[in-house]
C-alpha positions as CSV (number, residue, x, y, z in Angstrom):
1,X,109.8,173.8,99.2
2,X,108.9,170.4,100.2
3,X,106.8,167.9,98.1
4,X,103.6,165.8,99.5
5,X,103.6,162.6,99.2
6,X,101.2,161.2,97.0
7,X,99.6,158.9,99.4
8,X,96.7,156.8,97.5
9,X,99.0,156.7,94.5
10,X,101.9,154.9,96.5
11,X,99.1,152.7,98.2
12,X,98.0,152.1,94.8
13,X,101.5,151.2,93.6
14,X,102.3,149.0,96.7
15,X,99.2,147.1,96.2
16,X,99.8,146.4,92.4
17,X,103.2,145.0,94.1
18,X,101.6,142.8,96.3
19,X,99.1,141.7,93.8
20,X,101.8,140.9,91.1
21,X,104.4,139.2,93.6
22,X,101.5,136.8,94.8
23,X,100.8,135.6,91.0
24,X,104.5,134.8,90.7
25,X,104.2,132.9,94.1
26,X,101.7,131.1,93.2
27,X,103.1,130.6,89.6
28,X,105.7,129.1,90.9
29,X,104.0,126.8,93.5
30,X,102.3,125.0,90.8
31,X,104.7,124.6,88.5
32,X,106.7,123.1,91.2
33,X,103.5,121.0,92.1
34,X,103.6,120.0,88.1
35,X,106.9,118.9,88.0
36,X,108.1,116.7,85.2
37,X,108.5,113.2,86.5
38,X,109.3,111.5,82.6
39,X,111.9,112.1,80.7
40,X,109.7,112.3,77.6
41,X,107.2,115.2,79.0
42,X,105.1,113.1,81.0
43,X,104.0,114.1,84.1
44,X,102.4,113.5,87.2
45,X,101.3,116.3,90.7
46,X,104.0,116.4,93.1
47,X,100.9,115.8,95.3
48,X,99.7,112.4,94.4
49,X,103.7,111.0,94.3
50,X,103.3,111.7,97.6
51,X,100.1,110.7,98.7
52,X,99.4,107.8,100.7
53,X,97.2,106.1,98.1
54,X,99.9,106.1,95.7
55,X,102.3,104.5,97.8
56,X,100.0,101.9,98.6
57,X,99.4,101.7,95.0
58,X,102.6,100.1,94.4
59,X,101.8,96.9,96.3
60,X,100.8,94.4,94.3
61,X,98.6,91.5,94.5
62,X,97.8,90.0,91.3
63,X,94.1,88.4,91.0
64,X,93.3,85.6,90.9
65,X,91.1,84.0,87.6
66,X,88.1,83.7,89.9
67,X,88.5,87.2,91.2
68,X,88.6,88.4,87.3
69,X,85.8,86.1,86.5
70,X,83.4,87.8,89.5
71,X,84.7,91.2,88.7
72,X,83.2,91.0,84.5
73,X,80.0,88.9,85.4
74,X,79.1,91.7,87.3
75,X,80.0,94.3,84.8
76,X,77.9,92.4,82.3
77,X,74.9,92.3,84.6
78,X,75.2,96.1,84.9
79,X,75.2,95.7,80.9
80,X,79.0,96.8,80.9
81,X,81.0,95.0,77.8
82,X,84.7,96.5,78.6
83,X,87.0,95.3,75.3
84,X,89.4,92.7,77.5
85,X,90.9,89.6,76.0
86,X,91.4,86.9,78.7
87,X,92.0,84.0,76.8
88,X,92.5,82.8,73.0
89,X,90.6,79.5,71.3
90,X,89.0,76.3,73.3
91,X,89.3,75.0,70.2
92,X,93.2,75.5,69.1
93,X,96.3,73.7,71.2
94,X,97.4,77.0,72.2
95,X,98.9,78.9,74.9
96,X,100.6,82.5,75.1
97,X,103.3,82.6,77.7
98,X,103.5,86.5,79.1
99,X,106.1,88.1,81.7
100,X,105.1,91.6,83.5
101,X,107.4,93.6,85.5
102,X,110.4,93.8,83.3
103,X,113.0,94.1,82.5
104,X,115.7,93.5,84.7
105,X,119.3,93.5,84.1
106,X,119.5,90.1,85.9
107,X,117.3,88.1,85.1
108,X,115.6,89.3,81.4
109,X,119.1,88.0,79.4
110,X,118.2,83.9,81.3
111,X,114.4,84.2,80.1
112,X,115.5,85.2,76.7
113,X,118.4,82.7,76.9
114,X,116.1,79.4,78.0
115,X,112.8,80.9,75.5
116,X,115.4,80.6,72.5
117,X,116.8,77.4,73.5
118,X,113.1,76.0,73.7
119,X,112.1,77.7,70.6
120,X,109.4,79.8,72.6
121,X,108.1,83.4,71.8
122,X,106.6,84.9,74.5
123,X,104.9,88.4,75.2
124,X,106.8,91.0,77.8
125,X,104.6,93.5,79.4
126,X,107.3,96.2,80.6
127,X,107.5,98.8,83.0
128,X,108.4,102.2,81.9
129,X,110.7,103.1,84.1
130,X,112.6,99.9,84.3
131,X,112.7,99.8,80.3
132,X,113.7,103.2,80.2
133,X,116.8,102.5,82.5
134,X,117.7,99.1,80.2
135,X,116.4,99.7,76.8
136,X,119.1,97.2,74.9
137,X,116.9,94.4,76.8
138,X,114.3,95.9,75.1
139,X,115.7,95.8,71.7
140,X,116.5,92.2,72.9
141,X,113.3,90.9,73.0
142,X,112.1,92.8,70.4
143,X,114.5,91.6,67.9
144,X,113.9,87.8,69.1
145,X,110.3,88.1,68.2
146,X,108.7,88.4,71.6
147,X,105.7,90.7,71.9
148,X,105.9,93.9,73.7
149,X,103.1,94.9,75.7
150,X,102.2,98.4,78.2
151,X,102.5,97.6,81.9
152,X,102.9,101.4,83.7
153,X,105.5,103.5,83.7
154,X,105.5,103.5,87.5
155,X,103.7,99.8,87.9
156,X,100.5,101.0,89.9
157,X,97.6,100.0,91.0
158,X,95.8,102.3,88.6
159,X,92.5,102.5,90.5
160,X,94.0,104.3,93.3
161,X,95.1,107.2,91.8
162,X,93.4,109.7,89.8
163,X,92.0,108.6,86.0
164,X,94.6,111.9,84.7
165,X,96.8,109.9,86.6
166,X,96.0,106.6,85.0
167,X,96.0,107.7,81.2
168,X,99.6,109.2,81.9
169,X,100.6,106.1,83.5
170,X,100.0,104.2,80.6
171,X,100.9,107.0,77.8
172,X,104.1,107.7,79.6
173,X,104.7,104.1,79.4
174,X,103.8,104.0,75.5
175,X,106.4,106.8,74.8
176,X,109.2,105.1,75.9
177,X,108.8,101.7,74.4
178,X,107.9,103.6,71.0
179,X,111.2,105.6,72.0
180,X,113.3,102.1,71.9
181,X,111.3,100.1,69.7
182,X,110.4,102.4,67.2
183,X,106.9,101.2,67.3
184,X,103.8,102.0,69.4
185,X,102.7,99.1,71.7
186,X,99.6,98.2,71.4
187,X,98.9,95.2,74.5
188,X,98.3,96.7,77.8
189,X,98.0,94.9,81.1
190,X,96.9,96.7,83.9
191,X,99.0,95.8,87.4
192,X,97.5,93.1,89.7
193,X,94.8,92.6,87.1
194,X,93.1,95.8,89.0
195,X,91.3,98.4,86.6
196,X,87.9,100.2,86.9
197,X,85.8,102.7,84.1
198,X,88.8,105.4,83.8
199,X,91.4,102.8,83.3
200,X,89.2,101.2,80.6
201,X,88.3,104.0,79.5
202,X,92.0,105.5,79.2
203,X,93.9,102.4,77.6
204,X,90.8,102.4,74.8
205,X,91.4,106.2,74.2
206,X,94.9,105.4,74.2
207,X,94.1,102.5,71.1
208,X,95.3,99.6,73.3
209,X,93.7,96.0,74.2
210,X,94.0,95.5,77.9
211,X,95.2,91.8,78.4
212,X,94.5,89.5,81.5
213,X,94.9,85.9,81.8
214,X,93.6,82.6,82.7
215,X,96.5,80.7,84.7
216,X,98.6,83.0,87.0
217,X,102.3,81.0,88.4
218,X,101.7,83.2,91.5
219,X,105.8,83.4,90.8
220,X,105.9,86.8,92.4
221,X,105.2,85.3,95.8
222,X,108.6,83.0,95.3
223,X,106.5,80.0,96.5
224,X,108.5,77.6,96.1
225,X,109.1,75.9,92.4
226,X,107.3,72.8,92.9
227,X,104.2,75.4,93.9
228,X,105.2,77.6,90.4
229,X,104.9,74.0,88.5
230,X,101.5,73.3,89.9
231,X,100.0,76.8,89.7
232,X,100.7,75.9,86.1
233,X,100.5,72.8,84.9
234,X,97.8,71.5,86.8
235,X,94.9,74.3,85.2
236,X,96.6,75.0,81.3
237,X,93.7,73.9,78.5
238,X,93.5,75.3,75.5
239,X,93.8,79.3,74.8
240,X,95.3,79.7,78.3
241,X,97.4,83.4,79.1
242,X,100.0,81.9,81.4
243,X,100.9,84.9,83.6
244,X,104.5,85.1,85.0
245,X,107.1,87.7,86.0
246,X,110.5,88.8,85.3
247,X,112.9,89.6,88.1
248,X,112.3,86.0,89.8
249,X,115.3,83.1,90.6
250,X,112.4,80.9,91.2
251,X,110.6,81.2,87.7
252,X,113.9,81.0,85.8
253,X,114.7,77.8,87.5
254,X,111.5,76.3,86.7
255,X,110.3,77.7,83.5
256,X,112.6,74.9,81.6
257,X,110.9,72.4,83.0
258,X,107.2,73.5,82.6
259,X,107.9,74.1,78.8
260,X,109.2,70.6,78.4
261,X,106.1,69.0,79.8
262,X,104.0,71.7,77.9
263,X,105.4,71.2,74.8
264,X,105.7,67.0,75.4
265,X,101.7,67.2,75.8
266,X,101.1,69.2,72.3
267,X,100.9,72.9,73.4
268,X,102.0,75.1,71.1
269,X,103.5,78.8,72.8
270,X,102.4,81.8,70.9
271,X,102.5,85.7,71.6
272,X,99.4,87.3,72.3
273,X,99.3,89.1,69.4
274,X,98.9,85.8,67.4
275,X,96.7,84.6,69.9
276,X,94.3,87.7,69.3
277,X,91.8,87.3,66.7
278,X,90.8,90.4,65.1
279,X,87.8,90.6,66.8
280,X,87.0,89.1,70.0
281,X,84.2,88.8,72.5
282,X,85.0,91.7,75.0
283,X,84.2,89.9,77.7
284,X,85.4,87.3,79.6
285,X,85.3,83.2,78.7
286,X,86.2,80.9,81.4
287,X,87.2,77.4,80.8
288,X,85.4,75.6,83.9
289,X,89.0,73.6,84.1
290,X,90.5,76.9,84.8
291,X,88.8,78.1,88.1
């Protein structure tokens, strides 16, 4: 004799079918969506890598002193005190000589090679992914005595993408200088100078200073050296953050130069962190020289 189907209990069991095989769809959607993008566990939404803001992020135009200047008078008018440090002492001979955008395999060993003939320690504010690909530069100018400072992993423009985004730019970033170093860097510079609340926000969570500057070379451009020189010289006073970058023929055939007249007129190069007080005003002091 033939058996009836069960009709509402094989319904039943198709449905449970469905139901389960959509979960693992889904499961499996996201976790491709969350794919790890760092090495170290770090990661950042398929999504935003390839959203349009992102890509545009990477563009950089650094700001100018003015720009920074406008950008924390109005924050201070809003009663906004963000902990930034843009420049040390009026009152000491000075400077701190900084490099962003490193390293490279190129050019990093000639900066190290012309700051140690000159007897200059300056501060490096790396990129992740570039110091994750040459970490014996690291050690390099670790060992030499140059500061190390947070610059991205992915170098940025951290107000265009989301603030999770942000904080694991810079965390990610963190992880793999402590992973060559052996220490945690605490000096972060945001790309281009550009930061809002969540980027604040983030690198203060995160226990770092977010550095700026007061005279930037504009090397990036590859002006010209006689336009490097100027953008340099003709502005330093007393406290001044000279902002500069690795990766540039230009800077390295200038930078001798510009510390022999520096020096000759009584400056005196130090890294940021002995530039830092332990406490400083968190916001920012212009020399009128400067703008």
């Amino acid at each position: 004799m033939r058996r009836k189907k069960n009709k509402p209990l094989f319904c039943l069991t198709l449905l449970l079918v469905l139901i389960l095989f959509s979960i693992a769809l889904n499961g499996c959607q996201v976790a491709a969506k969350k794919k790890l993008k760092y090495r170290l566990g770090k990661q950042v939404s398929e999504q935003t890598l390839l959203d349009s803001y992102w890509r545009n992020a990477r563009r950089e135009v650094d700001k100018s002193v003015l720009s920074l200047l406008v950008q924390d008078r109005a924050e201070l008018r809003r009663g906004i005190r963000y902990h930034k440090f843009f420049r040390g002492s009026f009152l000491k001979k000075k400077i701190a000589l900084t490099f962003d955008d490193g390293p490279h395999p190129y050019f990093t060993p000639f900066l190290l090679e012309i700051l140690k003939k000159y007897d200059v320690k300056g501060t490096f504010f790396l990129v992740g992914e570039m110091a994750e690909r040459y970490p014996a530069l690291i050690r390099a100018e670790a060992s030499a005595g140059h500061g190390i400072g947070n610059h991205t992993y992915d170098h940025v423009n951290l107000t265009k993408v989301s603030s999770e985004d942000a904080a694991t730019e810079i965390e990610a970033c963190g992880d793999v200088i402590e992973s060559i170093t052996g220490k945690r860097p605490h000096l972060f510079r945001p790309p281009g100078g550009d930061y809002n609340t969540p980027v604040l926000m983030a690198a203060e969570t995160l226990g770092y200073a977010v550095v700026l500057w007061t005279d930037n070379a504009g090397d990036w451009l590859s002006p010209g050296k006689g336009v490097i020189e100027r953008k340099v010289l003709d502005r330093i006073s007393n406290g001044g953050i000279i902002l500069m970058h690795d990766g540039i023929q230009q800077t390295i055939d200038i930078l001798p130069q510009i510390l022999t007249i520096l020096k000759r007129e009584g400056y005196q190069f130090v890294t940021i962190d002995e530039m830092m007080p332990e406490s400083y005003i968190p916001s920012l002091e212009v020399n009128p020289a400067d703008l």
